[in-house]
C-alpha positions in Angstrom: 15.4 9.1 -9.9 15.1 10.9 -13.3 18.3 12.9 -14.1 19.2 15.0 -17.8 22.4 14.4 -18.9 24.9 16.5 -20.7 28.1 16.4 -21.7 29.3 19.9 -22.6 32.8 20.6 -22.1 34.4 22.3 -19.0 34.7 26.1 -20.0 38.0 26.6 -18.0 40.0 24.7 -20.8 42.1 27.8 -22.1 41.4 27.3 -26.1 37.6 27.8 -24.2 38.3 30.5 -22.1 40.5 32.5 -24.9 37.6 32.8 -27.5 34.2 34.7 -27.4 31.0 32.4 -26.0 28.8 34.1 -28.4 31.0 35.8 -31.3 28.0 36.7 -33.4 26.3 38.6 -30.5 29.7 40.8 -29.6 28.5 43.8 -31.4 24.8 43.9 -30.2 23.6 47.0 -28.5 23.4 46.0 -24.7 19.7 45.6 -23.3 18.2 45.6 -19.7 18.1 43.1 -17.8 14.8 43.7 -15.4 14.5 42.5 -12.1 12.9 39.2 -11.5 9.6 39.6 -10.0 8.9 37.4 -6.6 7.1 34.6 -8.5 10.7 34.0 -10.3 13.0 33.7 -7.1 14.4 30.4 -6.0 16.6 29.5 -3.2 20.3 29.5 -3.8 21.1 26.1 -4.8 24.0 24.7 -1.8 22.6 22.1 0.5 24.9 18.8 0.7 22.7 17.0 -1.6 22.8 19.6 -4.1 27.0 19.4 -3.5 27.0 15.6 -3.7 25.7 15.6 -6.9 28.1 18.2 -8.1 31.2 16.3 -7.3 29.8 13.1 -8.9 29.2 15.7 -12.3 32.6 16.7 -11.8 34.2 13.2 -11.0 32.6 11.4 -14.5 33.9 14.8 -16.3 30.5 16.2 -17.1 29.4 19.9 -17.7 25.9 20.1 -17.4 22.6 22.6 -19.6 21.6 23.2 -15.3 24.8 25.1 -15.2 25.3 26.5 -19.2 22.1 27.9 -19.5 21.6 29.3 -16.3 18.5 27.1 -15.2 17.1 28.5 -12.1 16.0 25.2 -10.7 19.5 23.8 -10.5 18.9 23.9 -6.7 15.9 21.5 -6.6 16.7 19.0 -9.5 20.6 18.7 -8.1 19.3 17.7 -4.2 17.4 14.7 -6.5 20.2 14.4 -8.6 18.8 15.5 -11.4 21.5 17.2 -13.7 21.4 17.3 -17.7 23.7 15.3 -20.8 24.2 17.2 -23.4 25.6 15.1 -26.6 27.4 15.8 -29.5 30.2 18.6 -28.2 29.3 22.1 -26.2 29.5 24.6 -29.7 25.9 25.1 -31.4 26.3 25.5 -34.7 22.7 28.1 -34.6 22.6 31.4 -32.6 19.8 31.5 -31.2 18.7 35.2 -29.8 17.7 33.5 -26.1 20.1 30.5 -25.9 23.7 30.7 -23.6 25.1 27.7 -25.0 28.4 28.5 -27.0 28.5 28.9 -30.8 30.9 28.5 -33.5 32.7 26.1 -35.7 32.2 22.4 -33.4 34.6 20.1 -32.7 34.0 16.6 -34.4 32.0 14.1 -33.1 33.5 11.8 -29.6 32.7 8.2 -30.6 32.9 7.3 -27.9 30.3 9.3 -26.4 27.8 7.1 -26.3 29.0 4.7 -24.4 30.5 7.5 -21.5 26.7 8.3 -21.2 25.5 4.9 -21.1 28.0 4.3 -18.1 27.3 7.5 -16.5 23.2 6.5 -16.5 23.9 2.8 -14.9 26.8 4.5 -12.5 23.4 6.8 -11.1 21.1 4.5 -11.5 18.8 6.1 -13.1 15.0 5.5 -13.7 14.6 7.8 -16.5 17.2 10.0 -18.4 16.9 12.9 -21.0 19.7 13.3 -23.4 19.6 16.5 -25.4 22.3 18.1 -27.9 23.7 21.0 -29.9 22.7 21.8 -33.2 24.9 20.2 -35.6 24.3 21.5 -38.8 27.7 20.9 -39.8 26.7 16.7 -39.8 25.0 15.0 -42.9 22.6 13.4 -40.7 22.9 16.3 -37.8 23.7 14.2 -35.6 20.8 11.4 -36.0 22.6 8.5 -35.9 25.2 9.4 -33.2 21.8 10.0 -31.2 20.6 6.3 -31.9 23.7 5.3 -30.8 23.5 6.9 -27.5 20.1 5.6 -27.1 21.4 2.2 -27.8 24.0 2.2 -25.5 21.8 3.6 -22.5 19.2 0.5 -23.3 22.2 -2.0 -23.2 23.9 -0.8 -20.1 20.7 0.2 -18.3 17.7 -1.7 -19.8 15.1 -0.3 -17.3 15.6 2.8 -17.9 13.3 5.1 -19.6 15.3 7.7 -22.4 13.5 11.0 -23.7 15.4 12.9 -26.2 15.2 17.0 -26.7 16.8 17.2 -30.6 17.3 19.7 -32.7 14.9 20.1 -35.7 17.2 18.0 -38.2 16.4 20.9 -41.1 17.6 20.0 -44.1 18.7 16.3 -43.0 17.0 14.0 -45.1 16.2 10.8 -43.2 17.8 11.7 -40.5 14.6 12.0 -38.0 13.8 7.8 -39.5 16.7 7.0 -37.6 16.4 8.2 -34.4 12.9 7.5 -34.1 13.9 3.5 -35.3 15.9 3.7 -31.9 12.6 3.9 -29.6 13.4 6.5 -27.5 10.3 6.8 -24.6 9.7 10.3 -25.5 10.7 12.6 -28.4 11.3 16.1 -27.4 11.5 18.4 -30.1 11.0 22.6 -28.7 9.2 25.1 -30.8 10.7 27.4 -28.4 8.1 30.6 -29.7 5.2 31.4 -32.1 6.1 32.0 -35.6 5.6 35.5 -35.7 9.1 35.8 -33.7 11.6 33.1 -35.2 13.1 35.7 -37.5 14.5 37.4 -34.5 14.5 34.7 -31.9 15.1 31.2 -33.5 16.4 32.6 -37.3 17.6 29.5 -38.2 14.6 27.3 -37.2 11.5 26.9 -39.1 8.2 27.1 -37.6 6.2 24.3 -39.6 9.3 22.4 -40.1 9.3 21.7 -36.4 5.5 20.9 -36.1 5.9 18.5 -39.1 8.8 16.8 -37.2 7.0 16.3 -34.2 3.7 14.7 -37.2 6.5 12.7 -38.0 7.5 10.7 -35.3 3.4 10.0 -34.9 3.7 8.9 -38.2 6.5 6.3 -37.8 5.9 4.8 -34.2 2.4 6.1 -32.4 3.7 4.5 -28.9 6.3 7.0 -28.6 5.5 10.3 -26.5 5.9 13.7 -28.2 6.4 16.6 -26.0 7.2 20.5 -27.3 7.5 23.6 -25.3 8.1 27.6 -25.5 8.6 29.9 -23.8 6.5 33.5 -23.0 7.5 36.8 -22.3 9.6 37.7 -25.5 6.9 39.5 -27.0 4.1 36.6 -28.2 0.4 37.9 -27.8 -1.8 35.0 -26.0 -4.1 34.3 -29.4 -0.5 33.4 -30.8 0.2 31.2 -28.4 -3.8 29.5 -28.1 -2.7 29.1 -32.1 0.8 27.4 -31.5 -1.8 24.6 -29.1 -3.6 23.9 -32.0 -1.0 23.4 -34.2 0.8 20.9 -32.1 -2.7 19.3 -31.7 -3.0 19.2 -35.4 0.5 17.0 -35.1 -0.7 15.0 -32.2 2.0 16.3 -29.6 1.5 14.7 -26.3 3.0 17.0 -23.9 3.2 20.6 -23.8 5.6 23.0 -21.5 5.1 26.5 -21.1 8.0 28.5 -18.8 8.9 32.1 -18.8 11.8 33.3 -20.8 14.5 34.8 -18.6 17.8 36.7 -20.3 21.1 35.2 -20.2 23.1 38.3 -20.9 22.6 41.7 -21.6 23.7 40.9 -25.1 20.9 38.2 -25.7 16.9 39.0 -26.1 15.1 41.3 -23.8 12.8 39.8 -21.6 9.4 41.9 -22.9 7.4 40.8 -19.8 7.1 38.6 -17.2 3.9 36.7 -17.2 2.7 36.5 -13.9 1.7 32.9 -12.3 -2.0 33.1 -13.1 -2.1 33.7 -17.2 0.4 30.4 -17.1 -3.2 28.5 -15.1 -4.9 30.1 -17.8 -2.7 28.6 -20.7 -2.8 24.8 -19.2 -6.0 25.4 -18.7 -6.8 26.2 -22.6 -4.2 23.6 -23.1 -6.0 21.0 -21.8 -9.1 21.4 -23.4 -7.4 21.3 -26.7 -6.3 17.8 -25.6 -3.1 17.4 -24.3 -2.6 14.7 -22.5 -0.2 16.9 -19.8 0.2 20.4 -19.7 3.4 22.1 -17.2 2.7 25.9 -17.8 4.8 28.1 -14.9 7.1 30.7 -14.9 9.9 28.1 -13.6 8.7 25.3 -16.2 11.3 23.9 -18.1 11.7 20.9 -20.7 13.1 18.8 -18.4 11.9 19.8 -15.3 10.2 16.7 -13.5 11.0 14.7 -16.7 10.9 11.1 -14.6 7.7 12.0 -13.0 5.9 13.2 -16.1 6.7 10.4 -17.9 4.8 8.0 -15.1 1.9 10.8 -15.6 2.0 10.8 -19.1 1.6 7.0 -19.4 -1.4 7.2 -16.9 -2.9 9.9 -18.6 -2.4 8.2 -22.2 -4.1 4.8 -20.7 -6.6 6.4 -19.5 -7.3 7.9 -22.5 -6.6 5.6 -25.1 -6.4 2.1 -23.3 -3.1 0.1 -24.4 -1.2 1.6 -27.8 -0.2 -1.4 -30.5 3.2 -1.7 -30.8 4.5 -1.1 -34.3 4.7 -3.8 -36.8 8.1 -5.2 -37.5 9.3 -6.4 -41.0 
């Protein structure tokens, strides 16, 4: 069982409820939201399993990304009990033009966050677990260490479980990516999100080869641990910008690649500019793959965590296949 946790906090709190979710979008001009074309639908989530897993979400206090940001496969991954962490508060400190997840001024840090996680993961039983965060640009390390911690706690309380993180891009953070990497997580999730040509309107406080020089990085410093990065399509991107974005994550020796389509939370967030219909996504794993990743998940319902537990076995096939057996790093 592979679940995503996330501890954001319950919404219906009234100091929540009485402020704006996203202050700095308030005075955007409206834009359509289009239909969803067929390839996009999903069935209602509802089924006792899918319910089961909601009370035990409920009952350990959690608010999960499934249900923040909207994620249409909340049906499937919840009948597996699947769900998503999220770490270090529910306010993002960004404002991202296609993210749901409340912004503003964050709370400070729970310290004892890491170990609620670390309970929750050995309470499920979980074979693999991705813990993700806000942006926490308001932290001198943005958060590094409170993610190491997390990570430690999870390997403590549940030592056969396999951890992938999804961080934020630590800009600005001087040695702040050393530490988390020190932590040997499986897999180190960092998104790109888009090309470059559109992070001045959809990811304004990210920096394009800031993030592909993260993701270098963690090669750099530990070569056994898996990179992964993904984006999303239909905000705009032309495919040549995209076949570029594969090389440059080649050039930093990312593992795993995840392409989904973009889909509006609100009608004050980023148009959807297309929907890219199921066989251009073949025709981007397909280029993917000959540029040499070792997985590829490129569909219009993709999403970073999607199938995390079963990737992960796929990626470690995939990588021995390849490679044969990767040295561990030397210790001082």
């Amino acid at each position: 069982m592979a679940v995503v946790l996330d501890l954001l906090s319950n919404d219906t709190r009234p100091k929540l409820a009485a402020r704006p979710r996203h202050p700095e979008k308030a005075h955007r001009p409206d834009t359509a939201i289009q239909r969803k074309p067929d390839w996009i639908r999903v069935k209602a989530p509802g089924s006792k399993l899918w319910a089961e897993t909601k009370d035990i979400v409920r009952a350990n206090g959690l608010v999960t990304v499934c249900e923040e940001a909207g994620c249409p496969n909340i049906g499937e991954c919840w009948e597996k009990r699947h769900a998503t962490f999220m770490i270090m508060g529910d306010t993002c400190t960004r404002a991202c033009a296609f993210c749901n997840v409340r912004t503003g001024l964050p709370e400070a840090l729970d310290a004892g966050e890491p170990q609620k996680v670390a309970e929750a993961v050995a309470k499920l039983g979980l074979h693999h677990v991705v813990v993700t965060s806000v942006d926490r640009d308001d932290l001198k390390d943005g958060g590094a260490e409170h993610f190491s911690r997390t990570i430690a706690a999870i390997r403590q309380a549940s030592p056969d479980t396999t951890i992938e993180i999804l961080t934020p891009d630590f800009l600005r953070k001087p040695g702040a990516l050393d530490i988390v990497v020190a932590a040997r997580p499986d897999v180190f999730n960092h998104n790109l999100e888009t090309v470059p040509g559109k992070y001045v309107t959809v990811r304004p406080g990210a920096r394009y080869f800031h993030s592909v020089r993260l993701l270098q990085r963690v090669k750099e410093l530990d070569p056994t641990i898996f990179t992964k990065s993904g984006i999303m399509v239909g905000l705009g991107e032309e495919r040549n910008e995209v076949v570029q974005l594969m090389d440059d994550l080649r050039s930093a020796d990312v593992d795993f690649l995840t392409i989904g389509q973009y889909l509006q939370p609100t009608r004050k967030h980023h148009e959807v500019v297309r929907f890219v219909p199921p066989d251009e996504f073949k025709a981007y794993e397909t280029t993917a793959y000959s540029k040499g990743f070792l997985l590829v998940s490129a569909t219009p319902l993709t999403r970073s965590s999607h199938h995390a537990g079963e990737d992960f076995a796929r990626l470690k096939a995939a990588r021995l296949a390849k490679l044969g057996p990767v040295p561990l790093p030397a210790t001082a």
